[in-house]
N, C-alpha and C positions, 0 to 999 in steps of 0.2 A: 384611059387617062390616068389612073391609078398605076397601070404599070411601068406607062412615061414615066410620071414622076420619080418611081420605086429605084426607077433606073438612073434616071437625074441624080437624085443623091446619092447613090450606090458610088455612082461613075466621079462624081464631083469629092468624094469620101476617099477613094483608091488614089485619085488625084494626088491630092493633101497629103495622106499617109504614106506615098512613094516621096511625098516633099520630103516630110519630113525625114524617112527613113534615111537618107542621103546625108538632111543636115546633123539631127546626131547623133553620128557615130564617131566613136574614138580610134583613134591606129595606137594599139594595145603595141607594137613595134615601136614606133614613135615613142612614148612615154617609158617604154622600158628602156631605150638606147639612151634616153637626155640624162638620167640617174648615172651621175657620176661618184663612181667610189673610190675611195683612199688608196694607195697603195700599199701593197705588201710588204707588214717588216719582221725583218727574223728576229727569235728570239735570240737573247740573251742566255750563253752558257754559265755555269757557276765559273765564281772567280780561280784561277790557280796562279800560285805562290802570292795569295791574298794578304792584305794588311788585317793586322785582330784590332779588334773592337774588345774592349772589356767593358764590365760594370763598373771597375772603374774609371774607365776614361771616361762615361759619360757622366760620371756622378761626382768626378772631379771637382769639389767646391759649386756647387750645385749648378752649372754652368750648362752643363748638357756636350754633346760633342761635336766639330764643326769640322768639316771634311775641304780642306782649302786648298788640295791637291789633287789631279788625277792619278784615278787608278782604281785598283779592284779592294774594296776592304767589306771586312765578313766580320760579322757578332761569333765571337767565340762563347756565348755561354746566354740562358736565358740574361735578360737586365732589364731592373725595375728604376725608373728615373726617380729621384728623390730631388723634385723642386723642393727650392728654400727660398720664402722671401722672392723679389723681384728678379734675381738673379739672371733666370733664365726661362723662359716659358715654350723653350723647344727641345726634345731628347736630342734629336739628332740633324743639321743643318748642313744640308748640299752646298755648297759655294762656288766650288770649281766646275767647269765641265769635264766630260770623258772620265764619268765617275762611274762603279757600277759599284751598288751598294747590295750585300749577299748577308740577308737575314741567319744563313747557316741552320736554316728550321727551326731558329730558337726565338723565344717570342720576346716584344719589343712593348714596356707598360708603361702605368703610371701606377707612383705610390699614393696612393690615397688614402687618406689617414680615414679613421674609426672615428665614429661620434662620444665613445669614450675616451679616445686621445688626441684632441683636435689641436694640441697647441702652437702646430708649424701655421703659420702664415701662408698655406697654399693658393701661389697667385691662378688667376682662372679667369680665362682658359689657356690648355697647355697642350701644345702640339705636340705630334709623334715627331712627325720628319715631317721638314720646309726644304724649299727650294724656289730661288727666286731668279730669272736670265741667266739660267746656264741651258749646255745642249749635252745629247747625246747621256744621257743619266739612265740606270735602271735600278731597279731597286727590285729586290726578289728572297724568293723562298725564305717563309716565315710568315709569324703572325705580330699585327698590333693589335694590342686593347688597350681600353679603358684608359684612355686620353678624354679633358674634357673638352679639346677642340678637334680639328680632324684627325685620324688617323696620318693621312697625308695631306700635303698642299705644297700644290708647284703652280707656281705664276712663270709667265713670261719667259718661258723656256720653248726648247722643242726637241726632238728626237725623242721620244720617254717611252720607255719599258716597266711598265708594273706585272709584273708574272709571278705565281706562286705565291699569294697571298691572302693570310684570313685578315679580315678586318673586323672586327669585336667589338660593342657597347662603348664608342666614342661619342662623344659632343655631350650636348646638355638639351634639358628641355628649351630653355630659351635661346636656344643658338643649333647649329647643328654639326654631325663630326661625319666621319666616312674617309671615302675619298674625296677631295678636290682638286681640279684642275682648273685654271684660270688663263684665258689669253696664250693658247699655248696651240703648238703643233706637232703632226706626227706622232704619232701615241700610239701604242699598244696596249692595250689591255686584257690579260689571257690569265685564264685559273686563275680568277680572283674569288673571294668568296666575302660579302660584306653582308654581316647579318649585325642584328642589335642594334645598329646604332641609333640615336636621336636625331630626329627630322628627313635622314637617309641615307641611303646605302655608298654612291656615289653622285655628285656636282661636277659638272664638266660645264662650262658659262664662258664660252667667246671661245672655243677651239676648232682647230680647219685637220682632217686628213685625220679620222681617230677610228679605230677599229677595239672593239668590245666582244669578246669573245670566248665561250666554255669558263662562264661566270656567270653566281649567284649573289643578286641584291635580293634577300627574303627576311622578314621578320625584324624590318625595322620600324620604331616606334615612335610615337609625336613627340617632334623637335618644332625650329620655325627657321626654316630657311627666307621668310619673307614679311620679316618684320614690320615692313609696309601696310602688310594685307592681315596679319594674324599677331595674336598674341600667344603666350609659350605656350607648347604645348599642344597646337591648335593643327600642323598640318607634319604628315610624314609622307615619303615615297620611297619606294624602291631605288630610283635614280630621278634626275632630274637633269635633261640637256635644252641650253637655250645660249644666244648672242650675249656678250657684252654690247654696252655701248662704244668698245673700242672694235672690236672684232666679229663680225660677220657669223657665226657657225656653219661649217661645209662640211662633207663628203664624211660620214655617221656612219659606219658599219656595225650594227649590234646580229650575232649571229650565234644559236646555240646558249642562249643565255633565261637564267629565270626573275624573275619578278613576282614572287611570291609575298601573301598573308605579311604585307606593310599598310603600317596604322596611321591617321592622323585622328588628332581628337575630332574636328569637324571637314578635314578633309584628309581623304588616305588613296593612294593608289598606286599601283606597279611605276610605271614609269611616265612622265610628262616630259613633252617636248617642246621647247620655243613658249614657255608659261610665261615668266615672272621680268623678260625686257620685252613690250609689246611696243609694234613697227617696227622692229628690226629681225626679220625673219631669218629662219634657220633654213635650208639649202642641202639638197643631194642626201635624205637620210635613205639607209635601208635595212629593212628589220623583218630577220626571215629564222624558221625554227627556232621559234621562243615562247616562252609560257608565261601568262600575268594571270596568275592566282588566287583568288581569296582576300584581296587586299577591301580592304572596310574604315569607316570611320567610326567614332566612338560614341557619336550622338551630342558632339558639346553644339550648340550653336555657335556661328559665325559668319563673316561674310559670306564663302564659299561653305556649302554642305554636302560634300558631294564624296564618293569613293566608285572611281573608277578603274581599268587594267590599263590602259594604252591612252593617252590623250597627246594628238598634237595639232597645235594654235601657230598657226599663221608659217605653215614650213612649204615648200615649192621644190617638187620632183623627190617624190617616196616612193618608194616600195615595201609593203608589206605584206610578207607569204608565209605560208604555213606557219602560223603564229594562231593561237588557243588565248582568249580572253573571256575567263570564264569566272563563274563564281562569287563575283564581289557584292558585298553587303553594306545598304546604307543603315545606316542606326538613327533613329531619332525623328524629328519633324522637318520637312525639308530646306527649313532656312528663309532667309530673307532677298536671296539673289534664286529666284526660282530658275532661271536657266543654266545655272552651275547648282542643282541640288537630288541630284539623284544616285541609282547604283548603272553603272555601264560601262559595255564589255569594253570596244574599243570608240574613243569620241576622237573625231576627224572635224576639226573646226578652222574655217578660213583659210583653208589650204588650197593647193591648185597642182595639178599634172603628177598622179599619181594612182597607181593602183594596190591597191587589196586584193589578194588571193588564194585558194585553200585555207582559209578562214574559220574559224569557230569561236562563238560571242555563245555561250548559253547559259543560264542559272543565272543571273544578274540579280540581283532580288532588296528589296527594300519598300520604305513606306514614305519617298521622299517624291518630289515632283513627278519624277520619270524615273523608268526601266526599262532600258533598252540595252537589243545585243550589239548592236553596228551601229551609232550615228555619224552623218553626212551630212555638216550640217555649213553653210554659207560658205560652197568648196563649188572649183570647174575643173572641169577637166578629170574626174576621178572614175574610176573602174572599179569595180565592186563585182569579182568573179567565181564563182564557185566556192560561196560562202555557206556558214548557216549560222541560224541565231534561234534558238530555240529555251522555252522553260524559264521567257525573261517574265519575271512576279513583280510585282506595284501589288506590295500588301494594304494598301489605302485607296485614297481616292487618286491617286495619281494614276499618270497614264505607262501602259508595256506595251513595247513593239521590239518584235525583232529588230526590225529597219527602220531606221529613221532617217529622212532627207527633211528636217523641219531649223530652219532658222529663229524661231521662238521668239516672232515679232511682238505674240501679242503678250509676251511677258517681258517685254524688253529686253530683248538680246540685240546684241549690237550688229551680229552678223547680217551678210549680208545676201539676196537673192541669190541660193545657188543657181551653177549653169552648167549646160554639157557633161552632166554626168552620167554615168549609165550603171545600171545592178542586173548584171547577165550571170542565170544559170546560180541563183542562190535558191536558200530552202527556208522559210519561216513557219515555225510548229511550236505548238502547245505556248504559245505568250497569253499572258492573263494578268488582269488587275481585278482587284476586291470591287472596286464599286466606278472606277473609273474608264476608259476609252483603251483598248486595249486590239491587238491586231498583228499580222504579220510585219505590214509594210505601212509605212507613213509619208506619203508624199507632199508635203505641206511648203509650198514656198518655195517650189525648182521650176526650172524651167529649162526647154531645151533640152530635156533629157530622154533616155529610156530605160523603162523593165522591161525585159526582156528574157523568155524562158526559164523565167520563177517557180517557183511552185509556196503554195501557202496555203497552210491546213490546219484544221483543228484550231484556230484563234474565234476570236467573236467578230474579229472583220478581217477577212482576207488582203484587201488592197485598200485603205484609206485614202481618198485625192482631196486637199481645201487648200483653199489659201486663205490665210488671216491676215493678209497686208491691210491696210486702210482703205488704199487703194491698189484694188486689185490690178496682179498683174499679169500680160497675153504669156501663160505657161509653155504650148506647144510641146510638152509630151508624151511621148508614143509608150503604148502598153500592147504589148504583142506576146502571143507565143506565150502565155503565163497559164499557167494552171490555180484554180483557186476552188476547193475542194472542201466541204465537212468543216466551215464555219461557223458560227452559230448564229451571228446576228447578220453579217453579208458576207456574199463572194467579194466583188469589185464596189464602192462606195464611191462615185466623183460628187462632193458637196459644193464645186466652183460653180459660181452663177455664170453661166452662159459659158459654161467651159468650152478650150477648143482642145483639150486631147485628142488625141487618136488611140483610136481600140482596134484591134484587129487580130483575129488568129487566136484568142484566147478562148480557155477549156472555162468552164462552169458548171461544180454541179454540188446537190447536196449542200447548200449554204442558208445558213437562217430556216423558220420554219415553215416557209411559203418559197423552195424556189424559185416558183413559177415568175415572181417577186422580186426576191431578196439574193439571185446568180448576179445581175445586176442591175444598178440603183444608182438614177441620176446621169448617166453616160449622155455625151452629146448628142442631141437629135442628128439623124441619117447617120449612125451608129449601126454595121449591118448586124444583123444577127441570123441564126440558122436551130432554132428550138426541135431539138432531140426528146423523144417521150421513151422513159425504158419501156411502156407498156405498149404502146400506142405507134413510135417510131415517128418521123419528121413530119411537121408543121409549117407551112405547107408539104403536102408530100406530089408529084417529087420536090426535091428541093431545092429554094431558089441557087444558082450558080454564079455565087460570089468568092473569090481567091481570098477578100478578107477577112468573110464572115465570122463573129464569135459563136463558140458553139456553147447554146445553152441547156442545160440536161435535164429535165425534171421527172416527175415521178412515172 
């Protein structure tokens, strides 16, 4: 009778998990094909037989210079703009199309007077170079600084070439400088280098067909790009790409580019995508051989508290490959919006039909809510491949996971039940928190999904499984093929009441101090298992013959 039954659930178990194994799977083909990209635009040669630009034509009566013809013209000589009065609040103004505007290497400023001789009336803020509905524009080789509004800004244009460009300590704290693009298309962005400035590097908001590429946004410091949400001072990024309310954002290529060690006082991080216009999603990005570095916040509180590398909210068909999100430090107490207040490598939120991979999330570290290398958080459709996320630290009571699939119901997040996701062939090692929950992987709140030939070692829980809905919801995902190794407090954890996961195929050994125990904890009943004794050898011996069995190892 005993063996009946043993068999009964065995057979009714394999049932299930051959269900499931069919429903979810991703076509890794599929999702890479729907990723549509920008096309390809050549650069821009320097100008020949150029018009000159001098210091004085643009300091002509403090006016600045306005380019109201096509054609090639070139800065003959460094030029420092000397606003006066209302006069003018722009160096240099595009007007015409089929303009290409050729720096000549030589830098492009503002005069800013000394606190010992303040007596100009310097209006503020003051652009570098505007451009409003023209096409086909470049602008190149050379540098801008120390503008207090952006370096650049072009509205409502399209064709645009920015190549060969440093961009230096523009905007203000209460405002922000860089680059800006607005409502625009076709772009190129190549050798650019935008470091120092306030609130960020580069603003691209409502643009379709934009390629970003062998460019550095690092080292820029708390501005407020979103005056809505923060006061000055209060948030910086690397870059920042999201919709207008008039225009859509489409086809994003960022490729070969850095995002480094950028600041905000309570929020800081490499680059955010689709943040600051929410329901109106951004579309087709892809972001491959790129590094987001170091970037931290400064511990002010605010609404958001958070310092992340890579964050994108509400975008549809990504890719993101061989990309390094490492490093980032939060400062401070975690804030008042607990689901935006942590340090984390890359946060995937509300997105759908996309994959991650050759991936690495490690070092994340702070004392705010969470630290996490990978969050996956109220997303379908995502692939999660051949990643790692390791040495992610919660110096407090907050929680560390490599991986996170947690929607952060019970701190009110607004996201929503992920679905059909899957994390194949990642690695989670050494995550730890001081006094709080801490672990490889976090499955909190998905459903429909699978991990699948993972490995995760050395955390204090190998596989964490809960839901924290109110009311809970039928999960349905499969854990197979994982390895979970020299844990300290468990291998596999399912905390679901009357979970219906599936386990199958999974290694277990050396976890918590009892693994006879603690390989795993809480799995759904008629869950097969197959108990290996290093001393002793299999339990039953011979041993039962199941294709699904987990194999549990103990002393």
């Amino acid at each position: 009778m005993r063996l009946t039954y043993r068999l009964f659930w065995i057979a009714l178990f394999s049932m299930f998990s051959l269900l499931n194994l069919f429903a979810n799977q991703l076509n890794y083909k599929d999702i890479r094909e729907s990723i549509i990209l920008p096309p390809k635009m050549d650069k821009v040669r320097s100008c020949t037989d150029p018009i000159p630009i001098t210091s004085e034509d643009v300091n002509r009566r403090g006016k600045g210079f306005v380019i109201r013809e096509p054609g090639c013209y070139i800065l003959c000589e460094d030029i420092i703009f000397d606003a006066y009065g209302d006069k003018s609040t722009t160096a240099i103004t595009i007007e015409s199309s089929n303009v290409t505007l050729d720096l000549g290497g030589h830098r492009l400023s503002l005069w800013l007077p000394s606190p010992e001789n303040n007596e100009k009336n310097l209006p503020s803020p003051i652009l570098g170079i505007g451009a409003n509905g023209v096409s086909s524009i470049a602008i190149i080789n050379g540098s801008i600084t120390d503008f207090t509004d952006a370096a650049i800004r072009i509205e409502n244009s399209n064709n645009i070439v920015i190549d060969g460009l440093s961009i230096l300590n523009t905007g203000l704290p209460s405002a922000y400088g860089g680059l800006q693009i607005n409502d625009s298309s076709d772009i190129l962005i190549d050798h650019v280098r935008a470091l120092y400035n306030f609130g960020s590097g580069m603003y691209l908001h409502g643009v379709i067909k934009v390629t970003v590429k062998n460019s550095h946004f690092d080292d820029n410091v708390p501005g407020n790009v979103a005056p809505q949400y923060f006061t000055a001072g209060q948030v910086g990024s690397g870059a920042y790409i999201d919709s207008s309310t008039t225009t859509e954002t489409d086809m994003v290529l960022v490729e070969d580019c850095s995002f480094n060690r950028n600041s905000g006082g309570s929020d800081g991080g490499g680059m955010e995508i689709g943040i600051y216009t929410l329901g109106i999603p951004v579309k087709n990005v892809t972001i491959v051989r790129s590094e987001f570095l170091d970037n931290f916040n400064n511990g002010i509180q605010g609404l958001f508290n958070d310092a992340s590398g890579l964050v994108l909210l509400e975008v549809t068909n990504f890719l993101i490959e061989d990309v390094i999100s490492s490093g980032q430090r939060h400062n401070g107490a975690p804030g008042p919006t607990l689901y935006v207040a942590g340090a984390t490598g890359f946060s995937i939120n509300a997105s759908n039909n996309g994959i991650i991979e050759n991936c690495q999330a490690n070092d994340n570290v702070g004392g705010g809510f969470s630290s996490i290398g990978m969050r996956v958080r109220g997303c379908n459709n995502v692939l999660v491949k051949n990643s790692q996320a390791s040495a992610n630290i919660n110096t407090s009571s907050g929680y560390a996971f490599g991986f996170s699939a947690d929607n952060d119901t019970a701190v009110g997040s607004p996201f929503p039940v992920g679905t059909a996701n899957v994390f194949d062939s990642c690695v989670a090692q050494n995550n730890s928190s001081a006094t709080g929950l801490a672990g490889g992987f976090k499955i909190t709140n998905l459903a429909n999904s699978t991990i699948e030939n993972c490995i995760s070692q050395q955390n204090p829980i190998g596989i964490l499984v809960s839901d924290s809905n109110t009311t809970p919801v039928t999960l349905n995902n499969i854990f197979k093929n994982n390895i979970v190794q020299s844990n300290t407090l468990f291998g596999i954890l399912d905390t679901v009441s009357g979970s219906n996961n599936a386990y199958y195929l999974n290694t277990a050994r050396s976890n918590g101090s009892n693994p006879l125990l603690t390989n795993y904890a809480g799995l759904p009943a008629g869950t097969p298992f197959e108990t290996w004794s290093i001393t002793t050898g299999f339990s039953p011996a011979p041993p039962n013959i199941n294709p699904f069995a987990n194999l549990n190892i103990v002393p």
